[in-house]
C-alpha positions as CSV (number, residue, x, y, z in Angstrom):
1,X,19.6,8.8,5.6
2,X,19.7,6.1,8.5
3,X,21.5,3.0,8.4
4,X,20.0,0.5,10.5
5,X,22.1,-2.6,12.1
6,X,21.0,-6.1,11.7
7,X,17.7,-5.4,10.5
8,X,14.8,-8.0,10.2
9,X,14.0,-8.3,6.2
10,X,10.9,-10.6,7.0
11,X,8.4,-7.8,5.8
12,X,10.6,-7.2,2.8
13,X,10.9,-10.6,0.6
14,X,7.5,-11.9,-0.3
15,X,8.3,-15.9,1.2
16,X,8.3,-14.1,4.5
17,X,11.6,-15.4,5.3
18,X,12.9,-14.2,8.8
19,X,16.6,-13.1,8.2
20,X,19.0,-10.4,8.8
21,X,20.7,-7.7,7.1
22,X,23.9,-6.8,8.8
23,X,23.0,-3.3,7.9
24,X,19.8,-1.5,6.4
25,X,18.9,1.7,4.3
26,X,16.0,3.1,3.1
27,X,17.6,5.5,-0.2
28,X,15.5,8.4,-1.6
29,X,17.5,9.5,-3.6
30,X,20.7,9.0,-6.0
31,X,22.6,10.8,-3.3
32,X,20.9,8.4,-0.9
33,X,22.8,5.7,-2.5
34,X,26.0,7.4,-3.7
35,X,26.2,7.7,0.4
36,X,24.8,4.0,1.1
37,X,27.5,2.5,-1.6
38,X,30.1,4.6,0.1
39,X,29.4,3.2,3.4
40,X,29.2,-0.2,2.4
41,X,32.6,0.3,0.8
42,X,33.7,1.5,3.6
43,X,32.9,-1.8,5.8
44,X,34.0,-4.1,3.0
45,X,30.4,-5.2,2.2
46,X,28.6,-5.5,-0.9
47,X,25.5,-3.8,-1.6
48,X,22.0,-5.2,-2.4
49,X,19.4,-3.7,-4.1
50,X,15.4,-3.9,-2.9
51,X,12.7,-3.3,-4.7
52,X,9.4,-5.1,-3.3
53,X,11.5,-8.2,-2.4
54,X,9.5,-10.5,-5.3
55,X,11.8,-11.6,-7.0
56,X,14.5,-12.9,-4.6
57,X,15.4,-15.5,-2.0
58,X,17.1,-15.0,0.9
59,X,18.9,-18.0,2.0
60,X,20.4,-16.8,5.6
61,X,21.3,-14.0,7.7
62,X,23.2,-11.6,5.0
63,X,26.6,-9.8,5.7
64,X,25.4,-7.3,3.3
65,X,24.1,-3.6,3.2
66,X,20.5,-4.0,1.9
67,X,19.3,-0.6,0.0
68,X,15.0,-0.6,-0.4
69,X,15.3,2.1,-3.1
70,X,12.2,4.1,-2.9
71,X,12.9,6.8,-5.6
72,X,9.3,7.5,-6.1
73,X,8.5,10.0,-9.2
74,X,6.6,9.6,-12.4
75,X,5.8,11.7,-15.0
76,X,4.7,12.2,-18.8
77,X,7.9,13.5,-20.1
78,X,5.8,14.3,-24.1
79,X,3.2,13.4,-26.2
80,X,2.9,13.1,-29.8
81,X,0.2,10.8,-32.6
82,X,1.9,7.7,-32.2
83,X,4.1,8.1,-28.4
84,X,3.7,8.5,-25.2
85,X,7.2,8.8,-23.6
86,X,6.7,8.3,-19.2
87,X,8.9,8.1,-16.7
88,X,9.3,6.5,-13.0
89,X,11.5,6.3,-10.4
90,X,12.6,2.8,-9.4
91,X,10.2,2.9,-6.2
92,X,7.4,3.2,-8.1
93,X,4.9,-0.1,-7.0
94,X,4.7,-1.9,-10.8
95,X,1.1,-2.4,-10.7
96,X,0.2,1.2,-9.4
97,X,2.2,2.9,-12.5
98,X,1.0,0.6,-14.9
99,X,-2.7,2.0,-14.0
100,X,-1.4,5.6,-14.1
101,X,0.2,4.7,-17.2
102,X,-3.2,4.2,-18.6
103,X,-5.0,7.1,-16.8
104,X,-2.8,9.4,-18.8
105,X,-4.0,7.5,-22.0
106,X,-0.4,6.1,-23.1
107,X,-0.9,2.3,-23.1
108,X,0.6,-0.7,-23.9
109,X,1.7,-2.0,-20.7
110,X,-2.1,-3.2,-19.9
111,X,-1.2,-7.1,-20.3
112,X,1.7,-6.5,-16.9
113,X,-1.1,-4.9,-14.6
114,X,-0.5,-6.9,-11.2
115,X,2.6,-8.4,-11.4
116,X,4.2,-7.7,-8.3
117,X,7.6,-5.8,-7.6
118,X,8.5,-2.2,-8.2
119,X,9.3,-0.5,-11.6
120,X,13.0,-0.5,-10.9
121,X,13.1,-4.3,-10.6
122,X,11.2,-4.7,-14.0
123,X,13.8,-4.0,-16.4
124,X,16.3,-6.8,-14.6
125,X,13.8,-9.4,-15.3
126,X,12.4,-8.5,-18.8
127,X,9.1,-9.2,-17.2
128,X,6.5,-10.1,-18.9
129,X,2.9,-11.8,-19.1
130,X,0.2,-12.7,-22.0
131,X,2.3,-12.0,-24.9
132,X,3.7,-8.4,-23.6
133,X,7.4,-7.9,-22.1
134,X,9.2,-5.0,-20.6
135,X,11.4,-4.8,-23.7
136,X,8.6,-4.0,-25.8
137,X,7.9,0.0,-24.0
138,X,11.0,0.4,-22.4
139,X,13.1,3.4,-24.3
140,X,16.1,4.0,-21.6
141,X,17.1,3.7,-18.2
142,X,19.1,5.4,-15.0
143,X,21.9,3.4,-13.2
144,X,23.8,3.8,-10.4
145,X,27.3,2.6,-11.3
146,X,28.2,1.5,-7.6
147,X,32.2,1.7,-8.9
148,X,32.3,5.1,-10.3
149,X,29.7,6.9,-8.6
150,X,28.3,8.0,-11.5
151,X,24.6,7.5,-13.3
152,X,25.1,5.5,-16.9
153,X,22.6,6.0,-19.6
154,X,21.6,2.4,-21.1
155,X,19.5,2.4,-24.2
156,X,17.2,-0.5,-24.7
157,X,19.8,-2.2,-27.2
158,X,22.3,-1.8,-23.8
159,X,19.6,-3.7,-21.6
160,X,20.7,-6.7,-23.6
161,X,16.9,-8.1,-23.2
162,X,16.4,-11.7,-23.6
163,X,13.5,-14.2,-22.3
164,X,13.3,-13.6,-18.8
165,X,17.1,-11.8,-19.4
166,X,18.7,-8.5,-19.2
167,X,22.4,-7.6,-19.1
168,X,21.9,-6.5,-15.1
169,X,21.8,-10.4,-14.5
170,X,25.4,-10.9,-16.7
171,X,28.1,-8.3,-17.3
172,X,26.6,-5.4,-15.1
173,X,25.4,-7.7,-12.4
174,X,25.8,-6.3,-9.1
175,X,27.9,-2.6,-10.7
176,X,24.6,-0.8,-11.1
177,X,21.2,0.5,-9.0
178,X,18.1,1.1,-11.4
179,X,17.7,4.7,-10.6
180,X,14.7,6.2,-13.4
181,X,12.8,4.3,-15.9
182,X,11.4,5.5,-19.5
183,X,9.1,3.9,-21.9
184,X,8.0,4.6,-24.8
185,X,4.3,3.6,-24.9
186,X,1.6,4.1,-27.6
187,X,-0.4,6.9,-27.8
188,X,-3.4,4.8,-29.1
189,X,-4.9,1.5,-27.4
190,X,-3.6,-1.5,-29.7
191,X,-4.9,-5.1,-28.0
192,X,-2.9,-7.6,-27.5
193,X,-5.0,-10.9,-26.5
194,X,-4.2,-13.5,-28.3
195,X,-2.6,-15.4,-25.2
196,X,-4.2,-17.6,-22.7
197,X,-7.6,-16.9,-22.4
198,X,-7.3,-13.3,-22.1
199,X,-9.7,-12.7,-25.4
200,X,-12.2,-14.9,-23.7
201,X,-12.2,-13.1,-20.4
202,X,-12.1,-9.4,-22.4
203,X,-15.4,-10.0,-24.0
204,X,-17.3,-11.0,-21.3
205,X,-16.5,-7.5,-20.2
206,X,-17.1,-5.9,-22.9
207,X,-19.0,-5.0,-26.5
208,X,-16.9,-3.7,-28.9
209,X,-13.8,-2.4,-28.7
210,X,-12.2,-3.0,-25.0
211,X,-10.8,0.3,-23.6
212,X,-7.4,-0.6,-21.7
213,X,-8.6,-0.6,-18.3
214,X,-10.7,-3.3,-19.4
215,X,-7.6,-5.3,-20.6
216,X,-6.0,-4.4,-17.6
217,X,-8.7,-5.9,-15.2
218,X,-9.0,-9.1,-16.9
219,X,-5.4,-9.6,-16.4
220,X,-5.9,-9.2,-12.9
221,X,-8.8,-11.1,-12.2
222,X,-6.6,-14.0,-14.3
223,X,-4.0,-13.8,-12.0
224,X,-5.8,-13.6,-8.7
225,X,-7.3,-17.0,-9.9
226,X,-3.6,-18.1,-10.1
227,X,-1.6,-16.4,-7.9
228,X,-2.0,-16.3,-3.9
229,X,-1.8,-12.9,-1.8
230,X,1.8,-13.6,-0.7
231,X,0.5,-11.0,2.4
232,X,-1.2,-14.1,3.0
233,X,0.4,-17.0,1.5
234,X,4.5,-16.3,1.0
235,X,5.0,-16.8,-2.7
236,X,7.4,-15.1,-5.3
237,X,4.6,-15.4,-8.2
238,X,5.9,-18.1,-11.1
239,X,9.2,-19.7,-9.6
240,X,10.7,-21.4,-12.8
241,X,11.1,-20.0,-16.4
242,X,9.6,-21.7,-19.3
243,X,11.7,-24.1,-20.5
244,X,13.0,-23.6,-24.3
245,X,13.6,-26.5,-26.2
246,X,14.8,-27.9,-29.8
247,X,12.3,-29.4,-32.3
248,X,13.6,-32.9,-31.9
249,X,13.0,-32.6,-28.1
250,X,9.3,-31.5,-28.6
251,X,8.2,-33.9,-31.2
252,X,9.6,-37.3,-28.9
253,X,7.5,-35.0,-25.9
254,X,4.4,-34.8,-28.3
255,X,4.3,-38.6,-29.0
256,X,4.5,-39.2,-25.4
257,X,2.1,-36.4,-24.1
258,X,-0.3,-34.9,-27.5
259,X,-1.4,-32.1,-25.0
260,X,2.0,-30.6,-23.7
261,X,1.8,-26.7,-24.0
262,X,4.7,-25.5,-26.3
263,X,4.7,-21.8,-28.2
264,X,7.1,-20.8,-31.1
265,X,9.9,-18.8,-29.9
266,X,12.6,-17.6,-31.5
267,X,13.1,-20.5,-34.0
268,X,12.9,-23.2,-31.2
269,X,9.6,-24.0,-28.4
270,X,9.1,-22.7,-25.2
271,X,7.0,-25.2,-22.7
272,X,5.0,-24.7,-20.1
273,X,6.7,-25.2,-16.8
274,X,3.6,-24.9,-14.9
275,X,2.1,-27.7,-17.0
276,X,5.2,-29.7,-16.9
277,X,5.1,-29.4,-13.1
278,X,1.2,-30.5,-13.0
279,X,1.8,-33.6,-15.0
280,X,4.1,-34.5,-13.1
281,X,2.1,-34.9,-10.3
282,X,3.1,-32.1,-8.0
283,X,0.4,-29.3,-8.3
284,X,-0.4,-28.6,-5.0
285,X,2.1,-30.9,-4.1
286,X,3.4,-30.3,0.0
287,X,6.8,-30.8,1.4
288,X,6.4,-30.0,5.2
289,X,5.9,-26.1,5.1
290,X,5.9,-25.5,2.0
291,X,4.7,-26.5,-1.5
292,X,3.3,-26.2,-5.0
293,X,-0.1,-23.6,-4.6
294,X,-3.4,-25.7,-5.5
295,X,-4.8,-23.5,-8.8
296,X,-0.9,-23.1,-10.2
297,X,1.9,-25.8,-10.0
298,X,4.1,-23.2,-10.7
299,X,4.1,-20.6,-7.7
300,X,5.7,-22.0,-4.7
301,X,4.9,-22.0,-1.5
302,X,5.8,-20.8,2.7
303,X,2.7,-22.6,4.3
304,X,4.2,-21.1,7.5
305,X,7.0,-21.4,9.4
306,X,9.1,-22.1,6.7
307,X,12.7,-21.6,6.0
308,X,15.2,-21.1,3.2
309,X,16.7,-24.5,3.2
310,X,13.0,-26.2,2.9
311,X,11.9,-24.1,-0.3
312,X,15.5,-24.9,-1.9
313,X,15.2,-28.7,-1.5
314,X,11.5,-28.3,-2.6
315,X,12.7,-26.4,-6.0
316,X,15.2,-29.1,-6.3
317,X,13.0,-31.6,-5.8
318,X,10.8,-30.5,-9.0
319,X,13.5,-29.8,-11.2
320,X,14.7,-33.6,-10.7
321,X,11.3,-35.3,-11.2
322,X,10.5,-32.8,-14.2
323,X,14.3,-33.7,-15.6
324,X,13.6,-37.4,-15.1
325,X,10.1,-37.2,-16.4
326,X,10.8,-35.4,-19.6
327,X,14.2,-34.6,-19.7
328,X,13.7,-30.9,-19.5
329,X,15.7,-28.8,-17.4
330,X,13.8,-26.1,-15.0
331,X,15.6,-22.6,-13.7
332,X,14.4,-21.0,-11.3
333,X,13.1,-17.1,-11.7
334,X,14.1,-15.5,-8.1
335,X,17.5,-14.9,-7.2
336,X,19.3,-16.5,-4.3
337,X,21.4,-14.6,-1.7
């Protein structure tokens, strides 16, 4: 394994940002970073994780060792009536093992085809999209504990899973590298499209009973409508969580707006931040190089040219007019180094 000295990580965060590791590695393997973690340690620095750079900003040249963990494996580990139990390393691109996934006929994890990032990166975020989250399929995962050296076991009560939430962004924050990934998926196709239009856009492909790759197309065709290319536009994909709020908070929100988009969730509402940004008057909203993208107020923009400092002041910007507007508060999705 090579470790590379200041090291341009401009092709490795979706915004495009042009900054600098202080020192680079491209890890394999678990030995890969048992030997990247040791050299870090060894210059005092801290370690940072990279998957397919989706889900982060980088805010300035970084006195850090930056790992892309490319632990590429997958396999069908057994198969019963009711489970399908696969696994995959951490460098496994998201999208392209959610289609394998349902190749080998073990489904489930149709309504997350296209969301960016690699299957390591996945658990830390719960992702999720129309009605499905990671929490649902995952069994158990592989970590690095960058302390001991050694790989921990966590069981999906471990992962802590929460809206957007995981115990890797609290207690075991920066201790442990998602090595391996397994699910537990269902051996037979069981829809799920009672979100967004998803239904809609199923059976106009479709008589019958949709087969998963189906499902798994209309979610993509969904969220090309939505989402830009960030090889072409630098985006992250949706920038802020949705909002949860008290019933008290919604009803004095409902009087003033009978349309705003709220969902039951866990005995309180979850809004809309994309439709709290676009009544608020900033969908495809610009500040200089960057901005709010024209079909979805809630991906934002590099235009070009565009540096840390600009997108932070523009994600500050929106959470003020939103918090003034409705008196909701907005966090953000990505992480900032």
């Amino acid at each position: 394994m090579r470790i590379l000295e200041n090291y341009s990580l401009e092709a490795l965060n979706t915004f495009g940002f042009r900054v600098n590791a202080r020192y680079f590695a491209e890890a394999s393997s678990v030995e890969d970073l048992r030997e990247a973690v040791h050299f870090a340690c060894q210059k005092n620095l801290p370690v940072v994780p990279l998957g397919g750079g989706s889900n982060l900003i980088l805010s300035g040249d970084q006195e850090a060792l930056f790992v892309h963990v490319n632990i590429c494996d997958k396999e069908v580990v057994s198969r019963g009536d009711e489970l399908v139990r696969v696994t995959a390393g951490a460098g496994e691109n998201w999208h392209e093992f959610v289609r394998w996934t349902l190749g080998e006929r073990a489904f489930g994890l149709e309504n997350l085809s296209l969301i960016p990032g690699n299957v390591g990166a996945a658990p830390i975020q719960n992702i999720g999209a129309y009605g499905v989250e990671i929490k649902d399929f995952l069994h158990s995962l592989d970590a690095l504990d960058m302390k001991s050296g050694e790989l921990k076991t966590f069981s999906l009560a471990d992962c802590q899973f929460g809206y957007r939430d995981s115990i890797f962004k609290h207690s075991a924050r920066d201790r442990f590298i998602i090595t391996f990934v397994e699910f537990a998926l269902d051996a037979k196709l069981s829809p799920r499209l009672a979100y967004g239009r998803l239904q809609e856009e199923v059976e106009q492909r479709s008589e019958g009973s949709p087969d998963a790759f189906v499902i798994s197309e209309a979610v993509c065709d969904i969220r090309m409508e939505k989402l830009p290319d960030p090889r072409v536009l630098g985006n992250a994909g949706s920038f802020f969580k949705n909002p949860v709020v008290g019933e008290s908070l919604l009803k004095k929100l409902q009087a003033d707006y009978p349309d705003i988009v709220a969902f039951p969730f866990e005995g309180r509402w979850k809004l809309a931040a994309g439709w709290l940004i676009d009544r608020a008057g900033l969908k495809g909203f610009r500040q200089g190089a960057v901005g709010t993208f024209n079909n979805q107020a809630l991906v934002l923009v590099n235009h070009g040219g565009a540096v840390p400092e600009d997108l932070l002041g523009l994600a500050q910007y929106i959470q003020d007019v939103v918090r003034d507007r409705f008196g909701v508060e907005l966090e953000m999705e990505p992480r900032v180094y």
